[in-house]
N, CA, C and O atoms as a GROMACS GRO file, in nm:
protein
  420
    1UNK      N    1  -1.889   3.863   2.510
    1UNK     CA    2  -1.828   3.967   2.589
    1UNK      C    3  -1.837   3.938   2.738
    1UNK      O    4  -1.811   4.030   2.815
    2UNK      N    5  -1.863   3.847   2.774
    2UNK     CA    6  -1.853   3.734   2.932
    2UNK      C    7  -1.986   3.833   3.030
    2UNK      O    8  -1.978   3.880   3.144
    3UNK      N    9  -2.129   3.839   2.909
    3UNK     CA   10  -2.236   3.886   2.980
    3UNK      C   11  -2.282   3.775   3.027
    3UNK      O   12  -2.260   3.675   2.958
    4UNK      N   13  -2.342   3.762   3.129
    4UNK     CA   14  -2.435   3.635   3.186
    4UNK      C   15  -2.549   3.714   3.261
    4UNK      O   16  -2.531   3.834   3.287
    5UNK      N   17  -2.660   3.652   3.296
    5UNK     CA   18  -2.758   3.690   3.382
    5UNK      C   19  -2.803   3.585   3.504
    5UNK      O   20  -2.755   3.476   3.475
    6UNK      N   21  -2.863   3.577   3.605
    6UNK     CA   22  -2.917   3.494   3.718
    6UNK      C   23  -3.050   3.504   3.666
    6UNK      O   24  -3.116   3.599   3.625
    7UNK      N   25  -3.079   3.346   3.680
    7UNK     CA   26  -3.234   3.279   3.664
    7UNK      C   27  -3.323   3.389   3.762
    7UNK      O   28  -3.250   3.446   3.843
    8UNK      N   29  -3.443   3.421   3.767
    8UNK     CA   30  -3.507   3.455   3.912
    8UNK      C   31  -3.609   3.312   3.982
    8UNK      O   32  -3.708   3.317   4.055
    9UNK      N   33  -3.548   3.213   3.932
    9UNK     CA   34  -3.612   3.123   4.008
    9UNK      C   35  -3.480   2.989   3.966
    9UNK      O   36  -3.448   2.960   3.850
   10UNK      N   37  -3.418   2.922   4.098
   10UNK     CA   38  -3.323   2.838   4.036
   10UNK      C   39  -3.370   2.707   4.018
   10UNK      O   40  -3.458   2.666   4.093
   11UNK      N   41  -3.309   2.614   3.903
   11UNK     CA   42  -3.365   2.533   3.831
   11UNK      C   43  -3.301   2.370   3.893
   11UNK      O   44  -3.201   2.331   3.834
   12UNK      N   45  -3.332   2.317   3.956
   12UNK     CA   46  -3.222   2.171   3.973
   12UNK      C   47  -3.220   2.123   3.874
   12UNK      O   48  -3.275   2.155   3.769
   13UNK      N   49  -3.134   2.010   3.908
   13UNK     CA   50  -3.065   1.952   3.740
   13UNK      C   51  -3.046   1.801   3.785
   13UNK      O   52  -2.940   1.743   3.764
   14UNK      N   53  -3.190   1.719   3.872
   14UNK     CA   54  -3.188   1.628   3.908
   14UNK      C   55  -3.301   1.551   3.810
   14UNK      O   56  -3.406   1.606   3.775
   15UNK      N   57  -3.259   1.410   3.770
   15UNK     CA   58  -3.389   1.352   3.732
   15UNK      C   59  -3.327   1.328   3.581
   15UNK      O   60  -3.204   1.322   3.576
   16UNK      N   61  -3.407   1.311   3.448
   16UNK     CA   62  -3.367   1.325   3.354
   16UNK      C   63  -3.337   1.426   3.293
   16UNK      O   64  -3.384   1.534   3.327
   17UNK      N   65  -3.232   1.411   3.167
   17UNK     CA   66  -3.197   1.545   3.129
   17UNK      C   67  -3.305   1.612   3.030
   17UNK      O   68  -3.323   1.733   3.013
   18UNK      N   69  -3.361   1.525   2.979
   18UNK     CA   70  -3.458   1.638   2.908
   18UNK      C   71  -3.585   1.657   2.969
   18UNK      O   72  -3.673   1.728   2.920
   19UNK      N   73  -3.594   1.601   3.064
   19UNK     CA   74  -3.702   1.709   3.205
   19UNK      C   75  -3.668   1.863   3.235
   19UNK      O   76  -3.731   1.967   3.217
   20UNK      N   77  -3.503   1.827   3.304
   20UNK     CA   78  -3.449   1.940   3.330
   20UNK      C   79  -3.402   2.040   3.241
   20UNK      O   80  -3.431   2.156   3.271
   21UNK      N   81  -3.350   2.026   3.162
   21UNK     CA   82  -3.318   2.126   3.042
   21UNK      C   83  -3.422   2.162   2.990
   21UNK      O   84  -3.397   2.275   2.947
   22UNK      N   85  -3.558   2.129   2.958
   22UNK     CA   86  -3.666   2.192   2.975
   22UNK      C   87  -3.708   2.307   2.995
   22UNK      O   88  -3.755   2.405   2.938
   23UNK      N   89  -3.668   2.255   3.121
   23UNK     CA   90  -3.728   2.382   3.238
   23UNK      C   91  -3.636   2.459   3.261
   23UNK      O   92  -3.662   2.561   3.325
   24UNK      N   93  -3.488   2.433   3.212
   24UNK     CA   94  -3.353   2.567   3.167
   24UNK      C   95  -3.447   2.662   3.105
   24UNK      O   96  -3.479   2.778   3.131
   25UNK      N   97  -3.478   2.585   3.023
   25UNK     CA   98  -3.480   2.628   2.866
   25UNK      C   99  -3.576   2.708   2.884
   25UNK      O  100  -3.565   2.800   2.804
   26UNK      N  101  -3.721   2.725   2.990
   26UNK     CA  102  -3.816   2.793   3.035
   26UNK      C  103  -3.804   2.882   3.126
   26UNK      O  104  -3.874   2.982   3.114
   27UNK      N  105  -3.756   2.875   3.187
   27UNK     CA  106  -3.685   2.974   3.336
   27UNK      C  107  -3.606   3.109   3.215
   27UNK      O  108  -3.638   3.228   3.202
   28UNK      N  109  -3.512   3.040   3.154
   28UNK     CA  110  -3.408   3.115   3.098
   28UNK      C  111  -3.506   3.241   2.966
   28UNK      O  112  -3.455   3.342   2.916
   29UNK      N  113  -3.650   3.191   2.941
   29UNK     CA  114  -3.689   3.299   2.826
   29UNK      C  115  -3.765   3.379   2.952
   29UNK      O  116  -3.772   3.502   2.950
   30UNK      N  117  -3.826   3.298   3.067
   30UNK     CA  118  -3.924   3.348   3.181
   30UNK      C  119  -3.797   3.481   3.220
   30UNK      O  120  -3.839   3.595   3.241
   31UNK      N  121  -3.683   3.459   3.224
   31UNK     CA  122  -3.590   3.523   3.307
   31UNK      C  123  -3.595   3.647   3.180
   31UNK      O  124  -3.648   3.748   3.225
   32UNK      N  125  -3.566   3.657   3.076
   32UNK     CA  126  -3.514   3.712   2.950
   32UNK      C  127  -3.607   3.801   2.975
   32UNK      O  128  -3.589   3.908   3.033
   33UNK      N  129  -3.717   3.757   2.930
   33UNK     CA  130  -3.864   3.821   2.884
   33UNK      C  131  -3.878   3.958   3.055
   33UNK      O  132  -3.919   4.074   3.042
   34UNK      N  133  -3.847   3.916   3.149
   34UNK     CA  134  -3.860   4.021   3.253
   34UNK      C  135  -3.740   4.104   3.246
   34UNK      O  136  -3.739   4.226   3.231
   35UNK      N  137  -3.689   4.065   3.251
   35UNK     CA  138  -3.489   4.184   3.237
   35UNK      C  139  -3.546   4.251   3.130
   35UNK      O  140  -3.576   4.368   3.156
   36UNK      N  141  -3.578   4.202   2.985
   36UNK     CA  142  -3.606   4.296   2.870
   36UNK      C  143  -3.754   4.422   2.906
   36UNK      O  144  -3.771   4.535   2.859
   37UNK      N  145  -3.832   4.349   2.997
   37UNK     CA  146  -3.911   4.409   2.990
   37UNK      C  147  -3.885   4.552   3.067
   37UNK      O  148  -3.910   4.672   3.050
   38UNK      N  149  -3.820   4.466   3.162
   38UNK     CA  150  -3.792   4.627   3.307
   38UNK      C  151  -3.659   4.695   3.246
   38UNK      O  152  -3.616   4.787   3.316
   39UNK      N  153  -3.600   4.672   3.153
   39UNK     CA  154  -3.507   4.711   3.073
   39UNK      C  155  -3.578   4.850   2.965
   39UNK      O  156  -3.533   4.964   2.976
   40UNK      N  157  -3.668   4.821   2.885
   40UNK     CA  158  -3.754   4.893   2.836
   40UNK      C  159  -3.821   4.966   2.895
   40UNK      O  160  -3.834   5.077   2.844
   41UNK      N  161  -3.889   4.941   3.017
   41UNK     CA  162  -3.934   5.063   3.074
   41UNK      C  163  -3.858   5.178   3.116
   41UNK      O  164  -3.877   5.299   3.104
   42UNK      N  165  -3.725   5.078   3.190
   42UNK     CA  166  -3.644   5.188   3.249
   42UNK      C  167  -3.553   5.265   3.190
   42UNK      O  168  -3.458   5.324   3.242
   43UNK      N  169  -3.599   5.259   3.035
   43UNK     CA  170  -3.470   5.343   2.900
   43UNK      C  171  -3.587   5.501   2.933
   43UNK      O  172  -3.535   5.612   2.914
   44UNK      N  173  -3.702   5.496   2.970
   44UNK     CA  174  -3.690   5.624   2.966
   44UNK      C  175  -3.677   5.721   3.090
   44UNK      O  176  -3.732   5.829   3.110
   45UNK      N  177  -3.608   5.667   3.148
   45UNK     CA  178  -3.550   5.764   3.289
   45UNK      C  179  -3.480   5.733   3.309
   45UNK      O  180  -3.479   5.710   3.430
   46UNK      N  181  -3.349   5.694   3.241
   46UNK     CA  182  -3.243   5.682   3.213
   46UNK      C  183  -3.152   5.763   3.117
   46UNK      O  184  -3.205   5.796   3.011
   47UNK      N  185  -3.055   5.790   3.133
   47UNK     CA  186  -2.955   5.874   3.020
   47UNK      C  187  -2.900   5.744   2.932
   47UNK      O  188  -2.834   5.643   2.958
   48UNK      N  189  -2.954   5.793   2.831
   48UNK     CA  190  -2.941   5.663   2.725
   48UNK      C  191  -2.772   5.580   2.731
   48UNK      O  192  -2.784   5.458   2.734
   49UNK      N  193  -2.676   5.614   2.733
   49UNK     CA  194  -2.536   5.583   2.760
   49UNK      C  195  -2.550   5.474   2.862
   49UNK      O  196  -2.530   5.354   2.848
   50UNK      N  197  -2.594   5.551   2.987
   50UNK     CA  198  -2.587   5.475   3.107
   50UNK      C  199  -2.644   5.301   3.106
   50UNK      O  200  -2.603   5.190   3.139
   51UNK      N  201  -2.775   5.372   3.039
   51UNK     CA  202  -2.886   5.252   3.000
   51UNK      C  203  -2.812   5.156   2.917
   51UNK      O  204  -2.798   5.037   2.948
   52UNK      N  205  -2.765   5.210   2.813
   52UNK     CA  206  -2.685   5.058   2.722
   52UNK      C  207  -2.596   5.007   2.814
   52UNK      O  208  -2.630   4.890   2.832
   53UNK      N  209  -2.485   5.039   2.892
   53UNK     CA  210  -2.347   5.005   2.979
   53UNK      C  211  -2.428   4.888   3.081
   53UNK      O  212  -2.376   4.780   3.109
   54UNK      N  213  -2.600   4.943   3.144
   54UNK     CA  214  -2.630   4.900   3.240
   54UNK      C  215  -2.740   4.753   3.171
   54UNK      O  216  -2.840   4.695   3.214
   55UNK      N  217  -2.708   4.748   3.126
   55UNK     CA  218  -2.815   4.623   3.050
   55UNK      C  219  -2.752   4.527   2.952
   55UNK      O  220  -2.663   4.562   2.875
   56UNK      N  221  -2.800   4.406   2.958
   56UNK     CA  222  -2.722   4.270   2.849
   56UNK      C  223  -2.720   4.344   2.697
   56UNK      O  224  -2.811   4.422   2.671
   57UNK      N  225  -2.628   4.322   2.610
   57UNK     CA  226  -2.632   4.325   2.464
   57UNK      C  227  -2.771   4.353   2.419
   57UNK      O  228  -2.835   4.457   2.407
   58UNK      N  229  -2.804   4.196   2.393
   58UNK     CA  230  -2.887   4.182   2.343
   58UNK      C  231  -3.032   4.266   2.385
   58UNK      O  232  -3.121   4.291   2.304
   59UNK      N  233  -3.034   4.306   2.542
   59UNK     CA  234  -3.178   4.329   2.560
   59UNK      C  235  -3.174   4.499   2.551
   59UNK      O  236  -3.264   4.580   2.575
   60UNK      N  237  -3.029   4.522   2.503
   60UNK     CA  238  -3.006   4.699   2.448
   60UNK      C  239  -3.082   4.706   2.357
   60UNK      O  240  -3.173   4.790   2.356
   61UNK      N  241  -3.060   4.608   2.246
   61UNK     CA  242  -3.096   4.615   2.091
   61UNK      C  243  -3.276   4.574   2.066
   61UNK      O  244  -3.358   4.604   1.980
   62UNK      N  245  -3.277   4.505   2.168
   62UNK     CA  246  -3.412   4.559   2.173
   62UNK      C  247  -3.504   4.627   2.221
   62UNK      O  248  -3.619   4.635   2.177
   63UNK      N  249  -3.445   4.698   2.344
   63UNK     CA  250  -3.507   4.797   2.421
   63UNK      C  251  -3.503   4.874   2.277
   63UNK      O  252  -3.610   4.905   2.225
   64UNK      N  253  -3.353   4.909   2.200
   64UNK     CA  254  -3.342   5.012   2.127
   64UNK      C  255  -3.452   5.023   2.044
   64UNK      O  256  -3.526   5.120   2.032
   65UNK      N  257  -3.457   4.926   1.992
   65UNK     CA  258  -3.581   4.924   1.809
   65UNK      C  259  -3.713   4.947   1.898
   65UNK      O  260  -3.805   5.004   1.839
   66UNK      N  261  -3.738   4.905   2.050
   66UNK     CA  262  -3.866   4.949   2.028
   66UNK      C  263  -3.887   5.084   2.048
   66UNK      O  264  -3.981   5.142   1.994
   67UNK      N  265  -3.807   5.140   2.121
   67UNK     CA  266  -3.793   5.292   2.168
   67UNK      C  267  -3.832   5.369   2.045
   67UNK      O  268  -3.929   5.442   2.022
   68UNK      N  269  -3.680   5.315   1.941
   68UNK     CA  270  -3.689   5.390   1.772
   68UNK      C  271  -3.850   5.355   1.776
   68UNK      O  272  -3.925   5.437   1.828
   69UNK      N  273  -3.894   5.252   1.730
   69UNK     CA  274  -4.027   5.235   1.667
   69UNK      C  275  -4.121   5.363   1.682
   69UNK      O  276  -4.163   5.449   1.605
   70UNK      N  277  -4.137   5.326   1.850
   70UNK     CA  278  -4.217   5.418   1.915
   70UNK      C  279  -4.226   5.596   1.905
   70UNK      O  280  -4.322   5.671   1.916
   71UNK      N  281  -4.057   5.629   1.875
   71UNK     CA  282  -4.052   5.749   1.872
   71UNK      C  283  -4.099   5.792   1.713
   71UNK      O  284  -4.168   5.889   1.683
   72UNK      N  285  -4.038   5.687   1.616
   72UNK     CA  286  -4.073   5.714   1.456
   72UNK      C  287  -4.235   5.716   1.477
   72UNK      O  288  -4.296   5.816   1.441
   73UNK      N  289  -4.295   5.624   1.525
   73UNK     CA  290  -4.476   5.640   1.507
   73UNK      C  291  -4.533   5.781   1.570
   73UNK      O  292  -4.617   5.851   1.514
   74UNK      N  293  -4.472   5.807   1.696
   74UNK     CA  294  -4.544   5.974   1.759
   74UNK      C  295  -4.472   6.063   1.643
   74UNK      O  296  -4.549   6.114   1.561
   75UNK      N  297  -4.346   6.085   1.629
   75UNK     CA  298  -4.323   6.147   1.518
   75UNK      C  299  -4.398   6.195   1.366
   75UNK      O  300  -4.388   6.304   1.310
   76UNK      N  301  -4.479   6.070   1.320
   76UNK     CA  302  -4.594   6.048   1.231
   76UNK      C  303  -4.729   6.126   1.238
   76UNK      O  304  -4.801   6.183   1.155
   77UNK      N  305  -4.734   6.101   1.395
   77UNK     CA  306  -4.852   6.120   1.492
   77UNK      C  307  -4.817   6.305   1.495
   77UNK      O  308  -4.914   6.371   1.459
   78UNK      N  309  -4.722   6.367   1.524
   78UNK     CA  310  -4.691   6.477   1.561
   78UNK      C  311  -4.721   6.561   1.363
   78UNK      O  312  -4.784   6.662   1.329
   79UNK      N  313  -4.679   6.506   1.319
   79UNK     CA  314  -4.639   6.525   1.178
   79UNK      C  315  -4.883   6.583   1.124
   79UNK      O  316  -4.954   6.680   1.095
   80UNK      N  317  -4.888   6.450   1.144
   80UNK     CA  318  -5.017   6.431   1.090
   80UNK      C  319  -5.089   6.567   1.230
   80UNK      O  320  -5.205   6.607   1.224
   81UNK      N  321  -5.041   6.591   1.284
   81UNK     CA  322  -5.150   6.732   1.314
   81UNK      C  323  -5.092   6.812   1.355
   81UNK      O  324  -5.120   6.864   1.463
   82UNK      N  325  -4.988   6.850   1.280
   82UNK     CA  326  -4.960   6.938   1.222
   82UNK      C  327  -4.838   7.043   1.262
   82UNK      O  328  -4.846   7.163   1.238
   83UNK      N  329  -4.728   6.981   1.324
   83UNK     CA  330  -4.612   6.981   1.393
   83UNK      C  331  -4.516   6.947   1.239
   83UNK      O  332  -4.482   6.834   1.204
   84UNK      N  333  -4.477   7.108   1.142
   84UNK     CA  334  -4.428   7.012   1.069
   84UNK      C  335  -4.234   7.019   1.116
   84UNK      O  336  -4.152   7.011   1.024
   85UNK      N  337  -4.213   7.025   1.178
   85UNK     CA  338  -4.057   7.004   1.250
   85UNK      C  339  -4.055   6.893   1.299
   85UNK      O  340  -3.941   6.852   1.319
   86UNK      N  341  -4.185   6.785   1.343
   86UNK     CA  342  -4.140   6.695   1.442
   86UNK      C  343  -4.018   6.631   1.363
   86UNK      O  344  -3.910   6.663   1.413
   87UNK      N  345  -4.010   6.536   1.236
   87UNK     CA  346  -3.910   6.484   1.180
   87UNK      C  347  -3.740   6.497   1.206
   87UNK      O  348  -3.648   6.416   1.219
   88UNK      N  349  -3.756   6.673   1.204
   88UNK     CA  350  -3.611   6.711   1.205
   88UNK      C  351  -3.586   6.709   1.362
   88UNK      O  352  -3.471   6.676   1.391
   89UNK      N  353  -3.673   6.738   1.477
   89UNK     CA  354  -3.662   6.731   1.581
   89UNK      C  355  -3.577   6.557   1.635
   89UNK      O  356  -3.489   6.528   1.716
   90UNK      N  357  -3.654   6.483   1.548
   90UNK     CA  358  -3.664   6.346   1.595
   90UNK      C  359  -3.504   6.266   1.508
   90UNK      O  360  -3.460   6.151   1.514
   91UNK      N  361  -3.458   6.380   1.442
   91UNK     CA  362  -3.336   6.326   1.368
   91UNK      C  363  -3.229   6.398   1.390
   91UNK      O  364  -3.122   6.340   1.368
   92UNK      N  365  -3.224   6.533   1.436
   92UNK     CA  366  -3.108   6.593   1.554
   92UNK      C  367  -3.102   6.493   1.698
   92UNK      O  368  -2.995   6.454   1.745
   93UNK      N  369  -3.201   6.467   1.743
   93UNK     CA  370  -3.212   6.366   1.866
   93UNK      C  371  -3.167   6.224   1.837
   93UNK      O  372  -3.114   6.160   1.928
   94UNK      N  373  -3.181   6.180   1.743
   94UNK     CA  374  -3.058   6.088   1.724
   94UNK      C  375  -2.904   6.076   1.658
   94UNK      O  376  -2.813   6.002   1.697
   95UNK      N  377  -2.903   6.164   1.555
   95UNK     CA  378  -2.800   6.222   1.592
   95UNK      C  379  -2.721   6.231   1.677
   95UNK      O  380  -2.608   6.184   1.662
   96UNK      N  381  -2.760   6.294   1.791
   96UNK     CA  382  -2.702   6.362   1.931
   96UNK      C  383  -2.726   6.243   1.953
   96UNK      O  384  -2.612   6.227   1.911
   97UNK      N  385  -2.778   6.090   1.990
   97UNK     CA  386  -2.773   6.006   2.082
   97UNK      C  387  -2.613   5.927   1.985
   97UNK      O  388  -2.506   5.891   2.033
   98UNK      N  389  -2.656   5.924   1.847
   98UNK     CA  390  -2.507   5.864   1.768
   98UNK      C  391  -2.375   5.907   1.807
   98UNK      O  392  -2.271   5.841   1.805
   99UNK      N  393  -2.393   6.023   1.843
   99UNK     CA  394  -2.253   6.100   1.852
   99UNK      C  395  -2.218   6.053   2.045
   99UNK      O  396  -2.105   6.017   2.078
  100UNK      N  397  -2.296   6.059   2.114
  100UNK     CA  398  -2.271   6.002   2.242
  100UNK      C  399  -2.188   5.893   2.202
  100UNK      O  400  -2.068   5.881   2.181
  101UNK      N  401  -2.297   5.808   2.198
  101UNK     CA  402  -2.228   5.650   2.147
  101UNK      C  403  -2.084   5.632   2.119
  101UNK      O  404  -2.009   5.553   2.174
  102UNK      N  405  -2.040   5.763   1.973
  102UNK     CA  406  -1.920   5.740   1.923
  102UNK      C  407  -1.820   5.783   2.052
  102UNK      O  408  -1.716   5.733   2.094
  103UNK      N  409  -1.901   5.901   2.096
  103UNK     CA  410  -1.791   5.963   2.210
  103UNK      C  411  -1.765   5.806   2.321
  103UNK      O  412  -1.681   5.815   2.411
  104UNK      N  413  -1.814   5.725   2.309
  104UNK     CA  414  -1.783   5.619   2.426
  104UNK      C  415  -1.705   5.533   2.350
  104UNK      O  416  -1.704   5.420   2.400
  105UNK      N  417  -1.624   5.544   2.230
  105UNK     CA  418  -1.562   5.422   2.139
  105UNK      C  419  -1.430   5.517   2.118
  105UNK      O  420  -1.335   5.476   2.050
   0.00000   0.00000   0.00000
């Protein structure tokens, strides 16, 4: 979908090639691994819509599963003392985030 990202440190491409592609190849997960990370933090002060539009594919889908994860485990957590709605709370709320989504397609 013609996503690309900028290294945060740029790489020359002098010398041999499998020196340098290397260190592509290291820069480029060094680069990944921080976008995903400040990507994940910043899904929760964000309006979820905005947040997917404003971030790569890929580092949506995983901001997403960990978010889900996180919310299914407090959910558990809410459940086990004694909140017994958290479930349905936690499945109207996605819901309502599905139906956004569709409203943007």
């Amino acid at each position: 979908e013609g996503e690309s990202f900028d290294f945060n440190k740029p790489i020359t491409t002098d010398g041999p090639v499998e020196i340098w592609m290397k260190a592509v190849e290291a820069e480029m997960r060094s680069t990944l691994h921080a976008i995903t990370r400040d990507s994940i933090v910043s899904y929760a002060r964000s309006p979820r819509v905005s947040w997917i539009f404003e971030n790569l594919g890929m580092v949506t889908l995983i901001g997403s599963q960990v978010w889900w994860t996180w919310e299914v485990e407090d959910v558990f957590h809410r459940v086990r003392e004694g909140d017994k709605h958290a479930m349905k709370h936690l499945s109207k709320k996605l819901g309502v985030q599905l139906g956004e989504l569709v409203d943007e397609v």
